[in-house]
N, C-alpha and C positions, 0 to 999 in steps of 0.2 A: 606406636599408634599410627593407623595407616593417616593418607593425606585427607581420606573422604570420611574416616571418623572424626577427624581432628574439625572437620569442616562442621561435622554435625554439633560438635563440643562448642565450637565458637557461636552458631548457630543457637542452643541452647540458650548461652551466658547471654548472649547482644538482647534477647525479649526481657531482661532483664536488667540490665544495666547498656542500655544505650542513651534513656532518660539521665542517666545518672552519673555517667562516664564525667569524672570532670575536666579530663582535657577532651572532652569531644567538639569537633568541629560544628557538627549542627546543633548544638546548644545555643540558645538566645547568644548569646558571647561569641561565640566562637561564629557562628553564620555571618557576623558583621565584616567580619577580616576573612574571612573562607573566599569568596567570589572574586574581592580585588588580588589578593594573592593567586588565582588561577587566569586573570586576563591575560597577563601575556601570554601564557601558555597555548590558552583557547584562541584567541587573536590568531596565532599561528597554525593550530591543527584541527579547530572545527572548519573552516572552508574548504580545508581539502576533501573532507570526508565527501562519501558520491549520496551520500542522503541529506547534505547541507542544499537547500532548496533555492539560496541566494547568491549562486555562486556569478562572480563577476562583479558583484557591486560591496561598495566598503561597508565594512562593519565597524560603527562607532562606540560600541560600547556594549555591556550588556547591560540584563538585570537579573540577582535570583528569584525567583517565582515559588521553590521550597529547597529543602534538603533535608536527606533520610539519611541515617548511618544504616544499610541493612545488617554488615557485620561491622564492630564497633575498631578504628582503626588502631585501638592502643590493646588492641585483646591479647595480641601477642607479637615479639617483636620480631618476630619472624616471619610468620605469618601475612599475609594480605588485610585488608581492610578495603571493606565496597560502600562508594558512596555515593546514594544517589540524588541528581539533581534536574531539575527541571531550570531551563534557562532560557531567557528570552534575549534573541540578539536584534538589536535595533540597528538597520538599515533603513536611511530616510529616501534614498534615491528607489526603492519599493515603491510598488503600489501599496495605499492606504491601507488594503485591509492584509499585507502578508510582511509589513518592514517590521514588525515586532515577531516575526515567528519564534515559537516555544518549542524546544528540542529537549530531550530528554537523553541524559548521560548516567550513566554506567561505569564510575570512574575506581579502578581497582587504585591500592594506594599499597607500596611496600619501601623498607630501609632500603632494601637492597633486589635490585630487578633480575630472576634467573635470565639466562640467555635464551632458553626457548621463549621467551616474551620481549625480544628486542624490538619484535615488527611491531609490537604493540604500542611503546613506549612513548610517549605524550610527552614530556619532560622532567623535569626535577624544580621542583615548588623553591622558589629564592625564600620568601619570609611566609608571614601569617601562621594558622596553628598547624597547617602541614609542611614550616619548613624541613628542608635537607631529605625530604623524604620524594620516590619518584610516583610520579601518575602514569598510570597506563591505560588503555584500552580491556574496560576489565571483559567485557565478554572472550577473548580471545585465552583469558586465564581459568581452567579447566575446576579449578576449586570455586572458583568465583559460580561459574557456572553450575557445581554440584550445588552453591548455596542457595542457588534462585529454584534450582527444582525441591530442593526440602522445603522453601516457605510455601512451596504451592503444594507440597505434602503436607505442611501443617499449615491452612489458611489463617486467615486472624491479619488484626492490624499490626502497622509498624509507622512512627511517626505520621506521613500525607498516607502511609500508602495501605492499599486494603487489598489482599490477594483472595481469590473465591474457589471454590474447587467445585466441577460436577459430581466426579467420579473419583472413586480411589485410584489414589499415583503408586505406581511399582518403585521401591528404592534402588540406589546404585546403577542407573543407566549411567552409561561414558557420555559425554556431552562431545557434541564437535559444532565447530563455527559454518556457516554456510556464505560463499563469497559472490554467490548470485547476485542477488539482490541490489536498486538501488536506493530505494526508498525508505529502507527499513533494514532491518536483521535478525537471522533467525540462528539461534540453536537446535539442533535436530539430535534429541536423547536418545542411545541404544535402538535408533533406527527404529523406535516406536512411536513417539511424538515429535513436534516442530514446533517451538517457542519461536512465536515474532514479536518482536520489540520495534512498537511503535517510535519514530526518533521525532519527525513534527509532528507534535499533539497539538489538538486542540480541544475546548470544552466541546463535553457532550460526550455521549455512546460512540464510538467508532463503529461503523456499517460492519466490519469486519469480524465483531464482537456481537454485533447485534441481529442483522440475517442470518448468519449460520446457527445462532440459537434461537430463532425464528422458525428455521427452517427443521431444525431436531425434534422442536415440537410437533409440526408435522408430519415427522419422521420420512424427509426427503433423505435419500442416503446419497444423493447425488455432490454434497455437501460435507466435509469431515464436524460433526458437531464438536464445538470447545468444551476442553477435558475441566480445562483453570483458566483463567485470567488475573491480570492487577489493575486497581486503576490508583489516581491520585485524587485524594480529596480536599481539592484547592477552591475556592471561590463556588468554584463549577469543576463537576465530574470529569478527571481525563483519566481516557483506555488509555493503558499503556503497554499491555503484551496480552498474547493469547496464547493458549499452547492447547495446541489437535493434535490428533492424531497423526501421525505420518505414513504418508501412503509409498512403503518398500515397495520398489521394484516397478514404480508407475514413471511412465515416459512423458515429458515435456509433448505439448501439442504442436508447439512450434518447432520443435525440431524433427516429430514425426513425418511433421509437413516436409521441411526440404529434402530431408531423406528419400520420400517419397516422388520429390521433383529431379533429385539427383540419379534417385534407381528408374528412373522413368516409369515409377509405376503409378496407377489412379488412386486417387484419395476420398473416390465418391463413399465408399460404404463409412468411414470413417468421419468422412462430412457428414452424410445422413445421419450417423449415430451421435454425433455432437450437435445437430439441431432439434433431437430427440432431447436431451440431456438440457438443452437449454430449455425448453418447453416447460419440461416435467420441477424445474428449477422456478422457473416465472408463475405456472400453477400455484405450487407449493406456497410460494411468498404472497400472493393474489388471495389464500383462501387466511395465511398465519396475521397479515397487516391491511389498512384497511387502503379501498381501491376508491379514489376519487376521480370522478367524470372529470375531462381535459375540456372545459367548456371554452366559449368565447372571451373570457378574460384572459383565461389561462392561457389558452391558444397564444393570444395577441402576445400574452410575456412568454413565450415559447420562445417566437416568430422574434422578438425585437430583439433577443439574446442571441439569436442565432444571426442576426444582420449586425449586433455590435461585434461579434467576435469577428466575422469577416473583414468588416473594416477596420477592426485594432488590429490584423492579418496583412491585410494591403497596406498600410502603412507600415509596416514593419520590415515584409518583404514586398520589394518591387514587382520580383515576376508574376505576384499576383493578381496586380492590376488590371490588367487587361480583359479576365476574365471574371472582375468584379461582376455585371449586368447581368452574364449569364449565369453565374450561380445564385443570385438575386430572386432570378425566376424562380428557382426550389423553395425559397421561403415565402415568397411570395405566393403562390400557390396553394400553401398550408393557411395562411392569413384569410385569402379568401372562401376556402372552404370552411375556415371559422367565421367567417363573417352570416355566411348564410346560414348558420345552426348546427353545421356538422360538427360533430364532438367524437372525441376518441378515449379509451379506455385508459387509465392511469395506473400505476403500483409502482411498488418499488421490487429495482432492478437490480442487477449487477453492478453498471456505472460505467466498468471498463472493461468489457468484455474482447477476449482477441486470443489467438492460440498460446500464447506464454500462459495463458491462465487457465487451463483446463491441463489436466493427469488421465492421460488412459493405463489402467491399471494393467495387469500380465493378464487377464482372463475377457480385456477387451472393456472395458467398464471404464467408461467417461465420469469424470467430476468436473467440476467446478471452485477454483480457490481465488483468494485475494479479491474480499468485497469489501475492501477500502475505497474502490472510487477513485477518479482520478484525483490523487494528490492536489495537485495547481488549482482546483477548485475549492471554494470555500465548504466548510463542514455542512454546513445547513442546506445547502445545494445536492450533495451526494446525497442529503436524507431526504430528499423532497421526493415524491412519486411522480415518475414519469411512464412515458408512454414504452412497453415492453420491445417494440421495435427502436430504438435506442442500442439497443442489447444487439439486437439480430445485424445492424447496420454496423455496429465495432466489428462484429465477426467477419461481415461479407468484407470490411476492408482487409481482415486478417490475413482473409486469402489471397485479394488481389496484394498483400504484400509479399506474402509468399512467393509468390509463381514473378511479380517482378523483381524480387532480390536474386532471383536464381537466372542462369545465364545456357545459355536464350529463354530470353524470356519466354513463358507457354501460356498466355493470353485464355486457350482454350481449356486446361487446366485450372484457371482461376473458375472461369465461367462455370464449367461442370460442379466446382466443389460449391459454389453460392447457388447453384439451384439446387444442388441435394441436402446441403444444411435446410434451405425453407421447404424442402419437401419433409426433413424428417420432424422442422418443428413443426409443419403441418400436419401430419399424423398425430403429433400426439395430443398439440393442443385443441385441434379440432377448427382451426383458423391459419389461413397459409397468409405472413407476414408479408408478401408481392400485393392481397387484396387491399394494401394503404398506399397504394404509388407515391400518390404524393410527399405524406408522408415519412414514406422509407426514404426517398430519392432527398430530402430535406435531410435528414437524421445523416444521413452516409455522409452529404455534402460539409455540413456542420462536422463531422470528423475529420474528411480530406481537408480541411481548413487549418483546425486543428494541426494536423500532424505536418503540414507545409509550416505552419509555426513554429514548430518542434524542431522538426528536422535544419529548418536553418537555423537554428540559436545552436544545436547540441552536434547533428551530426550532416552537415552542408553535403558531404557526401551522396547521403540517401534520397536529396531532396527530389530529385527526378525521380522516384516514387511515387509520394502523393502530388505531383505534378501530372503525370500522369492522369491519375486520376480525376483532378481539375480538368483538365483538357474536355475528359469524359461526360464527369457531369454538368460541364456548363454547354455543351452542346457542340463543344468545338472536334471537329475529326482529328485521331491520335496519329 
């Protein structure tokens, strides 16, 4: 029997006896001794992971939060066994609302580890009901992986967890791991579809799950609509993967870009056609969700979210200080035109818009993917509706990052790609995103903040970047 019948066979038996199994670990019994027996392990190898979001500060402890046997670990003794878990790692030196974050594991379990999975290899369990046995990194294990596209070929519950399907799934795609990513993880099936597997969940719908089937209703195709999904059903609803389409043969935006700064050649038509794409995108989600006036209250909690994050900035990094006042004025500015009645249009956005996250396909054709939202922000935040230039002002930084990672810098190449993005999202939506100066100039500033944030915690390297750009928008000459 080949490996992917065999998958299917264990696959069969676990909807049946994973309740029943009675050495199973997620039985009442066995989940008590399950988690302390993986501390040490986890202590050691969830911090390294690049989607651990608390990297730097100690981890005191966990808690489990559920666990699913998806294939049952005693099915056969040679064979793998997947077990999955939802885990909450408490760090107290967090902020209040992220030292409890909930990750979600994928944890393959076999006797004996082949060697094509050594990279994977987590450790080997001392006591509890998986001793002697080794844990691994199960997405990287290719059966493991055929076992998650048959449940989303046959949807239906399993323990927390409930898998939904749109469309019918082709069987026997090859699975392979995708090492991009930091936030998250995908399998990419027979170069047809892309499973991402959410790692910090939280409760509620993930944007990710929820816009681009927003957006299918409307039948925006600027969007891959979701084929399956899983979530858990814990307290409250957690997304935990999605699986779309996969778009062969479509080029990273960011890398089209430097390409384009290394060939010396112009990125205007390309610009123009991804502020087309973003238009037709903001439409689409304006007509599927509903759109709430940005009135005077809201203004105000716009405006004071945007002067907290500056100042938890300036305190964080020094060189920001200086031109605290002048970036001040940008929010400032938007306060006052709320103050007088001016109100601006609301919906919901992309979140985190910038060229890593747009696909131009081989025939020239723009998308749009990863409507997560910025991670670091709380769930309820990324679903809230904000104002669509948000969106437009991550892109115009996108480019000013482009043309300054590239060496000599081409100042005039940034410029031209940011006025022909807001031309072409002018065509389509029938409003040119420059007619909210304010506005926009508060939105962008509110990101070069941001990513001055960013960049000194993660990469101090890049930090002359959006320092740069500081300079810019608080009035100072570059």
């Amino acid at each position: 029997m080949s490996e992917a019948a065999s998958t299917r066979v264990a696959l069969a038996k676990s909807t049946t006896t994973t309740q029943s199994t009675r050495r199973s670990p997620a039985s009442a019994s066995g989940t008590t001794a399950l988690l302390p027996s993986l501390v040490p392990l986890l202590h050691e190898w969830l911090p390294r992971q690049r989607w651990f979001a608390g990297k730097g500060q100690p981890v005191t402890g966990f808690s489990l939060v559920a666990a699913t046997e998806i294939l049952p670990l005693d099915a056969s003794a040679a064979g793998p066994g997947l077990l999955h878990l939802l885990v909450r790692a408490h760090q107290p030196s967090r902020t209040p609302q992220s030292h409890e974050d909930c990750y979600q594991l994928l944890l393959g379990v076999r006797t004996t580890l082949p060697p094509r999975l050594a990279g994977a290899r987590i450790g080997q369990v001392a006591d509890g009901p998986l001793a002697g046995r080794t844990l691994y990194e199960g997405l990287h294990d290719p059966r493991v992986a055929d076992l998650l596209l048959e449940r989303f070929r046959n949807p239906g519950s399993l323990g927390h967890l409930t898998f939904e399907q749109a469309v019918p799934i082709p069987a026997g795609l090859p699975p392979r791991v995708l090492d991009t990513e930091q936030s998250n993880s995908s399998l990419v099936y027979g170069d047809a579809y892309i499973l991402k597997i959410f790692r910090r969940v939280f409760p509620g719908i993930n944007p990710d799950l929820e816009l681009p089937l927003a957006l299918g209703r409307e039948g925006c195709r600027r969007v891959p609509a979701p084929v399956a999904w899983f979530e858990a059903e814990t307290p409250e609803p957690l997304t935990l993967g999605v699986l779309q389409p996969f778009l062969r043969g479509a080029a990273d935006g960011w890398q089209l870009a430097l390409a384009s700064l290394t060939a010396g050649r112009d990125f205007v038509p390309e610009a123009h056609a991804l502020g087309r794409a973003t238009a037709e995108v903001h439409t689409a989600l304006a007509a599927a969700l509903p759109t709430p006036a940005l009135a005077q209250e809201r203004t105000g909690h716009l405006v004071a979210g945007m002067i907290e994050r500056l100042e938890s900035a300036a305190q964080a990094v020094p060189a920001l200080v200086p031109y605290v006042p002048g970036l001040r004025t940008a929010f400032d500015a938007v306060a006052a035109l709320g103050r007088t009645g001016k109100g601006w249009a609301a919906q919901r956005i992309h979140g985190d818009l910038h060229l890593g996250q747009t696909l131009r396909g081989p025939d020239g054709f723009w998308s749009l993917i990863d409507f997560e939202g910025e991670p670091a922000r709380p769930l309820h935040e990324r679903r809230s509706p904000q104002p669509p230039v948000r969106d437009v002002a991550g892109m115009l930084r996108s480019f000013d990052y482009a043309a300054r990672s590239h060496r000599p810098w081409n100042p005039e190449w940034a410029a031209r790609c940011r006025a022909a993005y807001c031309e072409g999202y002018a065509r389509a939506a029938g409003t040119d995103p420059r007619g909210e100066p304010e506005l926009l100039r508060a939105h962008e500033t509110d990101k070069a903040v941001y990513e001055v944030l960013y960049e000194a915690r993660h990469r101090p390297d890049w930090l002359p970047v959006p320092m740069a750009a500081i300079h810019r928008l608080a009035g100072t000459p570059v």
